[in-house]
C-alpha positions as CSV (number, residue, x, y, z in Angstrom):
1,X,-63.8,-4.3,-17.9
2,X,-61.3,-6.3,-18.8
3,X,-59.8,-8.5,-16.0
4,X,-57.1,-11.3,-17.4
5,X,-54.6,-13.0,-15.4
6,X,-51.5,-11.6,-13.3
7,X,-49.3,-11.6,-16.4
8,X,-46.3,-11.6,-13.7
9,X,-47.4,-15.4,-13.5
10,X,-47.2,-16.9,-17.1
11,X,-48.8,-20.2,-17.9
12,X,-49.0,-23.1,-20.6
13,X,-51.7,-25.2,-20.5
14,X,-51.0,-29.1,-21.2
15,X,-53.3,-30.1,-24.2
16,X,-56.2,-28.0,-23.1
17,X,-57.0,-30.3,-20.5
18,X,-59.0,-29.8,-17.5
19,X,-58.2,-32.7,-15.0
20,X,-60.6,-33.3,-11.7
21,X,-59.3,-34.2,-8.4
22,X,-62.6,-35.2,-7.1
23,X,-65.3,-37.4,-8.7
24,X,-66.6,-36.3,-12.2
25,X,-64.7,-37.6,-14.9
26,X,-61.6,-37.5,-15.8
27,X,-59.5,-38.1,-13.1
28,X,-55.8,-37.9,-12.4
29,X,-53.5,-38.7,-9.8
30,X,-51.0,-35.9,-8.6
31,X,-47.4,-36.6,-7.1
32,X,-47.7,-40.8,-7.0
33,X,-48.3,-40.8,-3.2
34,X,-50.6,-43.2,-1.8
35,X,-54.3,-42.8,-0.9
36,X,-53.0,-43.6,2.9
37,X,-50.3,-40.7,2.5
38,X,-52.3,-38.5,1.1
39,X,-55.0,-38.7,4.0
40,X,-52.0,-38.5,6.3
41,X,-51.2,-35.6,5.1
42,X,-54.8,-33.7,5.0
43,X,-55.4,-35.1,8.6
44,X,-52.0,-33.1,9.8
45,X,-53.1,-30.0,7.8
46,X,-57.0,-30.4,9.7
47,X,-55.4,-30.7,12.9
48,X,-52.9,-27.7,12.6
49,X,-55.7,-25.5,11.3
50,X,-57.8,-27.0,14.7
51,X,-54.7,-25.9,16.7
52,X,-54.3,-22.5,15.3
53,X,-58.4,-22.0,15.5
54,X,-58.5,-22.7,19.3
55,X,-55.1,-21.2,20.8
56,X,-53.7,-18.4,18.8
57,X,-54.0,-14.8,19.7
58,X,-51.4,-12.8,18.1
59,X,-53.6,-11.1,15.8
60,X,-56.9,-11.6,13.7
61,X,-58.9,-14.7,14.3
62,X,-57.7,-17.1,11.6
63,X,-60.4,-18.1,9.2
64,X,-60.4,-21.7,7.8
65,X,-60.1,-20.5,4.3
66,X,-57.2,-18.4,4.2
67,X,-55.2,-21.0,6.3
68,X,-56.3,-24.0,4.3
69,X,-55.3,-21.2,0.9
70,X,-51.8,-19.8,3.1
71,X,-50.8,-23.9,3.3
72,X,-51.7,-25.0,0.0
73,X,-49.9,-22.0,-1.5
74,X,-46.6,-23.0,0.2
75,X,-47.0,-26.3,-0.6
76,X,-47.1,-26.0,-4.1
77,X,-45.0,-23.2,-4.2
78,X,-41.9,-24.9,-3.2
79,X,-42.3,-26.9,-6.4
80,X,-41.2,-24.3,-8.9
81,X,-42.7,-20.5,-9.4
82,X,-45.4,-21.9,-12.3
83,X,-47.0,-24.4,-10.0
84,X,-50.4,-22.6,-8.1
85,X,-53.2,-23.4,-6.2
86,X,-56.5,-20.9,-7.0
87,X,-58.8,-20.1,-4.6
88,X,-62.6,-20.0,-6.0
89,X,-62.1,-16.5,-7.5
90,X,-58.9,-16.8,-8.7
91,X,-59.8,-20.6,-10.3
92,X,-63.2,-19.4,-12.2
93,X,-61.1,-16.0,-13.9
94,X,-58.3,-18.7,-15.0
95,X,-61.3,-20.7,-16.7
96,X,-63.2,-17.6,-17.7
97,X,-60.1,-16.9,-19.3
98,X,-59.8,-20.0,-21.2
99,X,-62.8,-19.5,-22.9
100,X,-62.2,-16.0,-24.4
101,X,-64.3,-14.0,-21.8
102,X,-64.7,-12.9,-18.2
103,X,-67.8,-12.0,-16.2
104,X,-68.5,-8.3,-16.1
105,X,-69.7,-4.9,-17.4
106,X,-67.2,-4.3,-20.4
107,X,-65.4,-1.6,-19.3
108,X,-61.8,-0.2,-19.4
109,X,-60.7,1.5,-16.2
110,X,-57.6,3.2,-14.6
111,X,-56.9,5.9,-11.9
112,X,-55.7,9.0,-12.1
113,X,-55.3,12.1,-10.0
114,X,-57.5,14.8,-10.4
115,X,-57.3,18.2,-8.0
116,X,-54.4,16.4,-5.2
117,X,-57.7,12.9,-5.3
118,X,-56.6,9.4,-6.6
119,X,-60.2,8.2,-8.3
120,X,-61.0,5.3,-10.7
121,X,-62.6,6.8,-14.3
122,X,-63.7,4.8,-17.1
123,X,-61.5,5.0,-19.9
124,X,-64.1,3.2,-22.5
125,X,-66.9,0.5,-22.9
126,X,-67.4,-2.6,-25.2
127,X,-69.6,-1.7,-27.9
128,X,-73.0,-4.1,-26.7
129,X,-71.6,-4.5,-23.1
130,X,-73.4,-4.2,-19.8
131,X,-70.9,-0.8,-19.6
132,X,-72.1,0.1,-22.8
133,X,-75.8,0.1,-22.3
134,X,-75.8,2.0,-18.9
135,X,-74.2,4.8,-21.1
136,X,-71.1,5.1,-19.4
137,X,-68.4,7.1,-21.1
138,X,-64.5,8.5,-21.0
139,X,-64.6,10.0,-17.9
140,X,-67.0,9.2,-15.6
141,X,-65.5,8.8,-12.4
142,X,-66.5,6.2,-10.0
143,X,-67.6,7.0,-7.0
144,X,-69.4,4.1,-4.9
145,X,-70.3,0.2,-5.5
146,X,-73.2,-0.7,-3.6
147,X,-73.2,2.5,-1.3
148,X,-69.0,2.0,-1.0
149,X,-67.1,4.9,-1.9
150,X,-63.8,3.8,-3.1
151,X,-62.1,7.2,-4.1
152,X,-58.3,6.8,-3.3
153,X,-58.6,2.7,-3.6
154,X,-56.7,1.1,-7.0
155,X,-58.5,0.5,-9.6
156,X,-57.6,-3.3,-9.5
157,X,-59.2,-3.2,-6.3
158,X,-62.2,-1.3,-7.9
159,X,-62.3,-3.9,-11.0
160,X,-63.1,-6.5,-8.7
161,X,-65.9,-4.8,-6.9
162,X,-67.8,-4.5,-10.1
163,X,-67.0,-8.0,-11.1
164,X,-69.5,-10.7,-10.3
165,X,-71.7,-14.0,-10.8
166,X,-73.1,-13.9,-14.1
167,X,-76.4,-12.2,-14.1
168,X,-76.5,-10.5,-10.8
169,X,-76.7,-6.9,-10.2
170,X,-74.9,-3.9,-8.8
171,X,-75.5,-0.4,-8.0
172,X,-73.1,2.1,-9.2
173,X,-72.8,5.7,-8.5
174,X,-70.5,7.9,-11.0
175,X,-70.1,11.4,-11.6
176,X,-71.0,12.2,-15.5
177,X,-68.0,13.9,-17.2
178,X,-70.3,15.6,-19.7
179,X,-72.2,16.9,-16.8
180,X,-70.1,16.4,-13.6
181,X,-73.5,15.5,-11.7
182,X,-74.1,12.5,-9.8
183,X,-75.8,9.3,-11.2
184,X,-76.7,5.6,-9.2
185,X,-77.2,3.1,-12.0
186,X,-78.0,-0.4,-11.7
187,X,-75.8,-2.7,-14.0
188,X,-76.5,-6.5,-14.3
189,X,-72.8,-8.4,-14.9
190,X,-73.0,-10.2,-18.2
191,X,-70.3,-12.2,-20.7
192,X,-67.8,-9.9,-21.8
193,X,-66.0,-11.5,-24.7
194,X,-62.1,-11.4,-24.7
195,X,-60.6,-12.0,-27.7
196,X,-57.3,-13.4,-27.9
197,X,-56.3,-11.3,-30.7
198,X,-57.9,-7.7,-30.1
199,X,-56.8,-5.8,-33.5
200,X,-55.5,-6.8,-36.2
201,X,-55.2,-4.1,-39.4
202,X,-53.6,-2.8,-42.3
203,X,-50.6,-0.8,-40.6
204,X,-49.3,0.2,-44.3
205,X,-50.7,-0.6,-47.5
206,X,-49.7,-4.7,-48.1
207,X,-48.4,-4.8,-44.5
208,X,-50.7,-6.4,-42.0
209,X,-50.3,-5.9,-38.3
210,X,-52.3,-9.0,-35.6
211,X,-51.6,-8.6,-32.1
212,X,-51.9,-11.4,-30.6
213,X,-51.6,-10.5,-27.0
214,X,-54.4,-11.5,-24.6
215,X,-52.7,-15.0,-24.0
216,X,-54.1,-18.3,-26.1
217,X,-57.5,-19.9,-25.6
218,X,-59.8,-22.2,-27.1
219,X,-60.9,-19.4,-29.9
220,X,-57.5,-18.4,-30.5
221,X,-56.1,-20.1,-33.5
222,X,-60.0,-19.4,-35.1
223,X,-59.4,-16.0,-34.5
224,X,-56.2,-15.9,-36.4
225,X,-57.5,-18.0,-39.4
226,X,-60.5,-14.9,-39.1
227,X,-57.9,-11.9,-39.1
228,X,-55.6,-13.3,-41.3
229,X,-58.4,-14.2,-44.1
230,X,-59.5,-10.5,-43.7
231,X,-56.4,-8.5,-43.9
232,X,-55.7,-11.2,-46.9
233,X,-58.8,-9.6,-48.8
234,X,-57.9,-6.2,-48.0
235,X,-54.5,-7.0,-49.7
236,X,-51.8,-7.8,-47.2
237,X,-48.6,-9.3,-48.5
238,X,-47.0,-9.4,-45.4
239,X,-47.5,-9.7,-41.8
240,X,-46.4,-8.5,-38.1
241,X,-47.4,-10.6,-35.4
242,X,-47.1,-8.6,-32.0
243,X,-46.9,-11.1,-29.4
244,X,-45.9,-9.0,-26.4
245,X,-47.3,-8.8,-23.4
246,X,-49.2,-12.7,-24.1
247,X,-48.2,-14.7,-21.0
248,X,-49.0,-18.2,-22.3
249,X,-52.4,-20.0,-22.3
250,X,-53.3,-23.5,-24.1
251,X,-50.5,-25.9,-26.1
252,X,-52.5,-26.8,-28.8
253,X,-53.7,-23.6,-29.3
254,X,-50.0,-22.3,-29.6
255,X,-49.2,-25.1,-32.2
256,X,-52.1,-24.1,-33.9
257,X,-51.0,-21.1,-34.5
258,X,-47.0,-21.7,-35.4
259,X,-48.8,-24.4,-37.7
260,X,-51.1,-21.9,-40.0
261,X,-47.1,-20.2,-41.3
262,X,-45.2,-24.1,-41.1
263,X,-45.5,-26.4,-43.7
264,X,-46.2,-30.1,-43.7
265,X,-44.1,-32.3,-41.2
266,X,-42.3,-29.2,-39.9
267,X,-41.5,-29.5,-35.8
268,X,-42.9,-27.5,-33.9
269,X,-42.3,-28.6,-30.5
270,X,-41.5,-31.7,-28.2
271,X,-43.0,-31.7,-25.0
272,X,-41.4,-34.4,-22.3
273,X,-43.3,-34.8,-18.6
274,X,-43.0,-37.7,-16.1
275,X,-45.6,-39.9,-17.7
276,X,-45.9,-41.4,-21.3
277,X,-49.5,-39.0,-21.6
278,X,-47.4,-35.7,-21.4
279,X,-44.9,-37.3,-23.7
280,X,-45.7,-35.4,-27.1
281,X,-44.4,-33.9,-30.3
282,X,-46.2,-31.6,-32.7
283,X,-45.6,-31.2,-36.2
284,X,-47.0,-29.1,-38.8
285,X,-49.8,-31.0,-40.7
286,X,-50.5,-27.7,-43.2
287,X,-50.1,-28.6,-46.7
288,X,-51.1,-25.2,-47.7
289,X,-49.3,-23.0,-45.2
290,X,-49.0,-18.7,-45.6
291,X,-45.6,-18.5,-47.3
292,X,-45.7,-14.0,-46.5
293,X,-42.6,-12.6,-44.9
294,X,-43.4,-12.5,-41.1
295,X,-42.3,-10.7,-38.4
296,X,-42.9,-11.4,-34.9
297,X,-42.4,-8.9,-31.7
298,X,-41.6,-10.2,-28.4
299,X,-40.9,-8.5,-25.3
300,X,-40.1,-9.8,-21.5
301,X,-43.6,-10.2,-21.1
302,X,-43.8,-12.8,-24.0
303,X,-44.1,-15.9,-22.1
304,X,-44.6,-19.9,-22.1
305,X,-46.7,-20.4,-25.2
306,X,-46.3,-17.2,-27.0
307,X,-43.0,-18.4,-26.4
308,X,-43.5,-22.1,-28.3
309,X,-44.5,-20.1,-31.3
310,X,-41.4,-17.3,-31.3
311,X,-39.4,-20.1,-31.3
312,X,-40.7,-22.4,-33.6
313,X,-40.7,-19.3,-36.4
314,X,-36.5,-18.8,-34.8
315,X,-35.6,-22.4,-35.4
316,X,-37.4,-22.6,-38.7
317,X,-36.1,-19.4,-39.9
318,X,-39.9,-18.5,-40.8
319,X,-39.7,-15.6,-39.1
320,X,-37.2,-13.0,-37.8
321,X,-38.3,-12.0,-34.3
322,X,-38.0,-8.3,-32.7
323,X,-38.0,-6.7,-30.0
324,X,-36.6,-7.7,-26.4
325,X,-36.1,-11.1,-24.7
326,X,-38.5,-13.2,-23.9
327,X,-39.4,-14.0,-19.9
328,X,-38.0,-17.6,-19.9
329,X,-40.9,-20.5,-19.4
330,X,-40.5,-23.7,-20.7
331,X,-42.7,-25.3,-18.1
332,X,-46.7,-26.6,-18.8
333,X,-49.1,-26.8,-16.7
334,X,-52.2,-29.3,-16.1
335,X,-55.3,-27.8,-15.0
336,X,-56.4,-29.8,-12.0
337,X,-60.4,-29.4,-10.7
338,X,-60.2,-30.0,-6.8
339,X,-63.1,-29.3,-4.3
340,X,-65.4,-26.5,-3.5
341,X,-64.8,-24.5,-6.7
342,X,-60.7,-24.3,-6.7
343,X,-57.8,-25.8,-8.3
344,X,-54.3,-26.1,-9.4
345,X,-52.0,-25.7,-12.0
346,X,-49.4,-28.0,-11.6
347,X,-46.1,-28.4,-14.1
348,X,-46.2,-31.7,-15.2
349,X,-43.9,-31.3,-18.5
350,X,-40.9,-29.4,-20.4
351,X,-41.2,-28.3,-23.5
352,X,-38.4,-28.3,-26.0
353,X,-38.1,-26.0,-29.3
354,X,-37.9,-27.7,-32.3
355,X,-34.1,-27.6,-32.7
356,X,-33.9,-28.9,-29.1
357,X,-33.5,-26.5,-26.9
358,X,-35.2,-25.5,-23.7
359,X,-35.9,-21.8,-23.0
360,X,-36.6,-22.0,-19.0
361,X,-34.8,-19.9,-17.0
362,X,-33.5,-20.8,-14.1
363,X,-35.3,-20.2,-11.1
364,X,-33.1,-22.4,-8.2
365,X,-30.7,-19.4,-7.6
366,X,-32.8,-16.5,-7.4
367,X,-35.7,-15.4,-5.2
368,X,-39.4,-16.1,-6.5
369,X,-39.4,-12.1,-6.8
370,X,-36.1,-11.2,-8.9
371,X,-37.2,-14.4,-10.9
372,X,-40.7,-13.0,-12.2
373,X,-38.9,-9.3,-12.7
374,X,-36.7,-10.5,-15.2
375,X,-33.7,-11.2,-13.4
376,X,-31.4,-14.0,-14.1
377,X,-29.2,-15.4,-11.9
378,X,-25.3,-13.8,-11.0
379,X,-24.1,-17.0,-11.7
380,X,-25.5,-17.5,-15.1
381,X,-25.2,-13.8,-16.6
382,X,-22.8,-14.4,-20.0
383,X,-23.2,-18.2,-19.9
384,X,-24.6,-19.6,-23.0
385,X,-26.6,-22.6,-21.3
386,X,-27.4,-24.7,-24.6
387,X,-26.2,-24.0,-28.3
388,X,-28.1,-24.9,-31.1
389,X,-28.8,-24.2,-35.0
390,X,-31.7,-23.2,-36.7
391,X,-32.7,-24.7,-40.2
392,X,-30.0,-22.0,-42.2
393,X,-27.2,-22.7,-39.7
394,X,-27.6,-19.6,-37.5
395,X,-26.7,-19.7,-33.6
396,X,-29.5,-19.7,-31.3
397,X,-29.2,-20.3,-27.3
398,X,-31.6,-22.2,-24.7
399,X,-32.2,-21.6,-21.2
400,X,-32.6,-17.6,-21.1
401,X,-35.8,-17.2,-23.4
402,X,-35.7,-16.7,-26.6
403,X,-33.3,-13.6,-27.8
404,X,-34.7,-11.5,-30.7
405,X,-32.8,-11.8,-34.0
406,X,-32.9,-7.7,-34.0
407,X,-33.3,-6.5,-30.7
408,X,-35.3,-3.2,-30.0
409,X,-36.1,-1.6,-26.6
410,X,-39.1,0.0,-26.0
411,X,-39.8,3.1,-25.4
412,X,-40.1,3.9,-22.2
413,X,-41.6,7.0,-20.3
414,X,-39.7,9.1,-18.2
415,X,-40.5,10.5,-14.5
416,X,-41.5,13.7,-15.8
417,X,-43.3,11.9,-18.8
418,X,-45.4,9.9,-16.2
419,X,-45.9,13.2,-14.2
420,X,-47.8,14.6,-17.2
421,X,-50.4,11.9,-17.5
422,X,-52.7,13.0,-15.1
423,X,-52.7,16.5,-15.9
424,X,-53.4,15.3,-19.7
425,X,-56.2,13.1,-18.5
426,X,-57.8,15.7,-16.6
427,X,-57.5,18.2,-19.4
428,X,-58.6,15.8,-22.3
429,X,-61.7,15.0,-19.7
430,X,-62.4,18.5,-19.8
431,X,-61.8,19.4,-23.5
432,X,-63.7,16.4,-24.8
433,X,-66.7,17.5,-22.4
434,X,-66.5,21.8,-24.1
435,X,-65.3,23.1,-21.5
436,X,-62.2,24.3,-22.7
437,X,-62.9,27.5,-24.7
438,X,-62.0,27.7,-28.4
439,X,-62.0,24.5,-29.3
440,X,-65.3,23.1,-29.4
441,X,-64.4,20.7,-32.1
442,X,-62.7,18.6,-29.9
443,X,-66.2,18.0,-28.3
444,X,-66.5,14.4,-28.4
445,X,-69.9,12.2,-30.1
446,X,-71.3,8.9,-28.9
447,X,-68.3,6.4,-29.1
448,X,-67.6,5.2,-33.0
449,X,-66.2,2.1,-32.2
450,X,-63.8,0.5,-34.6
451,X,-62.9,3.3,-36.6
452,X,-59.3,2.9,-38.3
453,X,-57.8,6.4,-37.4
454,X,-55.8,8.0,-39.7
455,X,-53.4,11.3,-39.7
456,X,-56.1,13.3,-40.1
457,X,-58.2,11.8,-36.8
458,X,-57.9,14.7,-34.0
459,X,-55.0,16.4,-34.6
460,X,-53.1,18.2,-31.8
461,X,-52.4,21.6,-32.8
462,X,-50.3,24.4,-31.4
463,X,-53.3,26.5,-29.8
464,X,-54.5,23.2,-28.0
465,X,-51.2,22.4,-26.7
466,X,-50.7,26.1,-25.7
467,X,-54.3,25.5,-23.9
468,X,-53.1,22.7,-22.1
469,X,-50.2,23.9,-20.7
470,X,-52.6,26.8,-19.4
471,X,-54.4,24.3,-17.9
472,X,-52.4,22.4,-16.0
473,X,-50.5,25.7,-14.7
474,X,-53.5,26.7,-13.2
475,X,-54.9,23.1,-12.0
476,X,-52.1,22.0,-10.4
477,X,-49.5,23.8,-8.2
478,X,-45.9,23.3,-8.9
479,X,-46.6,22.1,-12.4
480,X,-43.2,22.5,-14.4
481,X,-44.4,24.3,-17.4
482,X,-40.2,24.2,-18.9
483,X,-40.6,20.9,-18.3
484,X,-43.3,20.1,-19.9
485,X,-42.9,22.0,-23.0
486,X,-39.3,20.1,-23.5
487,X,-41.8,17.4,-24.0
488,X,-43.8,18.4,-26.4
489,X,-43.8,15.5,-28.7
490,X,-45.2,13.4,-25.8
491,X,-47.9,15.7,-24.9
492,X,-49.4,15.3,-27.9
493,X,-48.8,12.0,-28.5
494,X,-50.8,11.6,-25.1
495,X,-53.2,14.3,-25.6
496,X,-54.1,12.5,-29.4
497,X,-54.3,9.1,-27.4
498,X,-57.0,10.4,-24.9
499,X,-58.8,12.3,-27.6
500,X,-59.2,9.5,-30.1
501,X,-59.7,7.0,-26.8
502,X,-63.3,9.4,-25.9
503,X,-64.1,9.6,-29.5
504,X,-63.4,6.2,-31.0
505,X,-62.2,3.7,-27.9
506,X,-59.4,1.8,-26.7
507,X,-58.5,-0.5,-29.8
508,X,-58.6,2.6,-32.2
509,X,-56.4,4.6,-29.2
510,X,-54.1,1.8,-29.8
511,X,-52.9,2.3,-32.9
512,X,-52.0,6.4,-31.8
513,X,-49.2,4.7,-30.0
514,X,-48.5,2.1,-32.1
515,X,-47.2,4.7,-35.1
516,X,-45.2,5.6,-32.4
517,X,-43.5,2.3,-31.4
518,X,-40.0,1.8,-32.3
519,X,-40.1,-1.7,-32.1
520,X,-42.9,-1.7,-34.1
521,X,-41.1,0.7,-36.8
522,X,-38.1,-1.9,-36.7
523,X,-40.5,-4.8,-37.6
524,X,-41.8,-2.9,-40.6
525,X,-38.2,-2.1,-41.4
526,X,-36.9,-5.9,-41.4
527,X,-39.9,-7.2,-43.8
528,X,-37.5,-7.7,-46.6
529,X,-34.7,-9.7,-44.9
530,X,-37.6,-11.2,-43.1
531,X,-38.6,-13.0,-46.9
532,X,-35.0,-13.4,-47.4
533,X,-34.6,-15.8,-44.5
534,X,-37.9,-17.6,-45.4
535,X,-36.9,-18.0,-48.9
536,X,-33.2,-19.5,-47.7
537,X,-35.0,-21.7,-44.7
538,X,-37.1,-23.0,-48.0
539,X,-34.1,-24.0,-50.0
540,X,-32.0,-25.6,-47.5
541,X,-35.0,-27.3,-46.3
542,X,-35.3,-28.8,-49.8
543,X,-31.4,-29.5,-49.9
544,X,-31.8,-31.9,-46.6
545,X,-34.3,-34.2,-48.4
């Protein structure tokens, strides 16, 4: 199951570096107080929890954690929205994370509403994963954890039930969707890789797609040289690197990464702190960079180190970047050990873009809420905070993110779009399972993972899409049958997705809704000015020496 950070809260590691606030080595002071200030302080924080233990009455007894955790997160709150303290749980998934993996079963998970219930199902399992090997499939609906029933609780909630020390064991209670009888299994948690880069494929013959979108950890650039070196034998010319939806993750990784496409002494980023360690500037040391036409997407969710590399390719004209504005973070954090299994990230630098420019939003003006939904400021809307010029002489602006060169919106479902999703998943559960009469060759196999779907994979003819609408007519009361016919397109789009999701899992679902994407279809449209702007960046590279 995968379980990776709040995305709302994007982060840049400093250097990779993991710093420890008591004993062990290495060590780092925090803030430049003194050891007699600092114990000042903890003494007041000790005796207000005492205070609040003994006398107050207003509600549930305060417990010594969550006030030491309520105070902490104030405190370092106040310091700008990037800077977080992380209790135990929180602190071993950010370094779980950082090593391309979480503690688990494997599974993908989501809720849906089924006959006027809200119930978590699984979607799919990693091939070789705890999920995997218990023989869970598309559909099975969870019922209990350890003798808990959590029908009608979120699935978030539900993910971390299952979650767990590594080795230890759970009992968990489903209802088969091939059989729709009961079953208590008993899972051991285990490793569950997470690679940064989940896909990467031919999207069109010479045109390679990576996306890059599970944030940057120590495997990341490893993984790229790996996808890159395999589309490259299967004869891609050119490449689309979706970074949307990456929220940040580890500097040098980043670099890494802008590095494998920027040639030798190329900038890549300057990164300016408070002391002379967080002082730093990258440049490319690749003598034998890939010179493709690239294309990079970005959306608001592209954040803080997938940031560093958008605009590295911007101000290099290497690439010509897609899609929407990024979210805004030009702030890295350390990664501070501190006592009984928790810890903090705390900004400690800037970073800059290589033609100068910061791309941090500003976050004094506007609550911590508005800030992390994308809004900016009233006061700055229009304002151009810092101009600069990219290697061919075109305008690019700091302080707001970085703004696409050709900007795309998504596409984005509608209220009665998301109406139809659980009446699709409820029917796809059913027709996958034969038990929707006359189409038995929709009847899915054990899971084929990584198959590369093509048009041919599950197609969603008339007579199904007829059967569905049947369906839902008579499973749900009030379904708006007008409605959904007027939305045909996106039924089966949907009804494809969940099909080839049962038969084939999530990564292959992917690319259903991928041929679908029109950011994606204007990055396969711009390849050619993309090598245009490359070739030109090349020249009056050249002309400056």
């Amino acid at each position: 199951m995968k379980a990776p950070l709040n995305r709302s809260d994007p982060f840049t590691i400093s250097n990779g570096s993991t710093f420890s606030a008591s004993g062990g080595s290495p060590t780092r002071s925090v803030g430049g107080g003194s050891m007699e200030r600092s114990e000042q302080i903890a003494s007041e924080i000790r005796e207000a929890q005492t205070l609040l233990q003994q006398h107050y009455i207003g509600g549930p007894k305060a417990r010594l954690p969550e006030l030491t955790k309520n105070a902490l997160d104030g405190m370092v709150r106040a310091l700008d929205p990037h800077s977080n303290f992380h209790d135990a749980s929180e602190w071993k998934d950010l370094l779980e994370e950082q090593q391309s993996g979480y503690t688990g079963i494997g599974a993908t998970i989501a809720n849906f509403r089924i006959a006027g219930r809200v119930d978590t199902y699984i979607l799919s399992t990693f091939p070789g994963s705890p999920a995997a090997r218990a023989n869970l499939r598309y559909g099975d609906r969870i019922v209990a954890i350890n003798g808990e029933r959590v029908s009608g609780i979120d699935s978030d909630i539900v993910r971390d039930k299952i979650r767990g020390a590594h080795g230890s064991a759970f009992r968990l209670t489903v209802e088969k969707a091939a059989t729709l009888s009961l079953q208590t299994i008993d899972i051991r948690r285990g490793r569950v890789p997470q690679p940064s880069i989940p896909d990467a494929y031919l999207l069109r013959p010479g045109i390679g797609y990576i996306e890059l979108s599970d944030g940057f950890t120590y495997t990341t650039a490893d993984e790229l040289d790996a996808a890159v070196a395999k589309l490259k034998r299967a004869g891609m010319e050119s490449l689309i690197l979706d970074l949307r939806g990456n929220g940040g993750g580890i500097v040098d990784q980043a670099v890494k990464v802008a590095e494998r496409f920027l040639p030798a002494g190329t900038l890549i980023l300057t990164q300016r702190g408070r002391s002379q360690a967080d002082n730093r500037v990258w440049t490319s040391s690749n003598l034998v960079p890939e010179h493709m036409p690239l294309v990079v997407i970005v959306d608001e969710n592209t954040a803080s180190a997938s940031e560093i590399v958008a605009g590295a390719f911007q101000d290099d004209d290497r690439a010509l970047i897609v899609g929407e504005k990024t979210f805004g973070k030009g702030l890295v954090q350390s990664v501070i050990d501190l006592p009984a299994k928790t810890g903090l990230t705390l900004t400690t630098a800037r970073y800059l873009t290589p033609s100068g420019r910061s791309i941090q939003r500003d976050y004094t003006q506007i609550a911590r809420y508005d800030y992390f939904n994308h809004k900016t400021p009233s006061a700055a809307v229009g304002k151009a905070y810092f101009e600069a010029r990219t290697v061919t002489d075109r305008r690019v602006f700091g302080g707001d993110g970085i703004q696409p060169d050709e900007e795309v919106k998504p596409k984005v479902m509608t209220d009665p779009e998301i109406a139809l999703l659980d009446p699709i998943f409820a029917f796809s559960r059913e027709l996958v399972n034969g038990r929707i009469l006359g189409h038995a060759e929709y009847r899915s196999l054990p899971v084929q993972s990584g198959h590369r779907i093509s048009s041919d994979d599950l197609p969603v003819s008339d007579s199904l899409l007829a059967s569905f609408y049947e369906f839902a007519e008579r499973r749900n009361k009030g379904f708006d049958t007008s409605s959904a016919r007027s939305s045909a397109h996106f039924v089966r789009l949907q009804l494809r997705y969940q099909m080839i999701m049962a038969f084939y899992g999530s990564i292959s679902a992917g690319h259903v809704l991928i041929e679908d994407d029109p950011q994606v279809a204007k990055a396969l449209e711009v390849i050619p000015n993309a090598a245009r702007l490359a070739h030109a960046a090349g020249i009056a590279r050249k002309s400056r020496k």
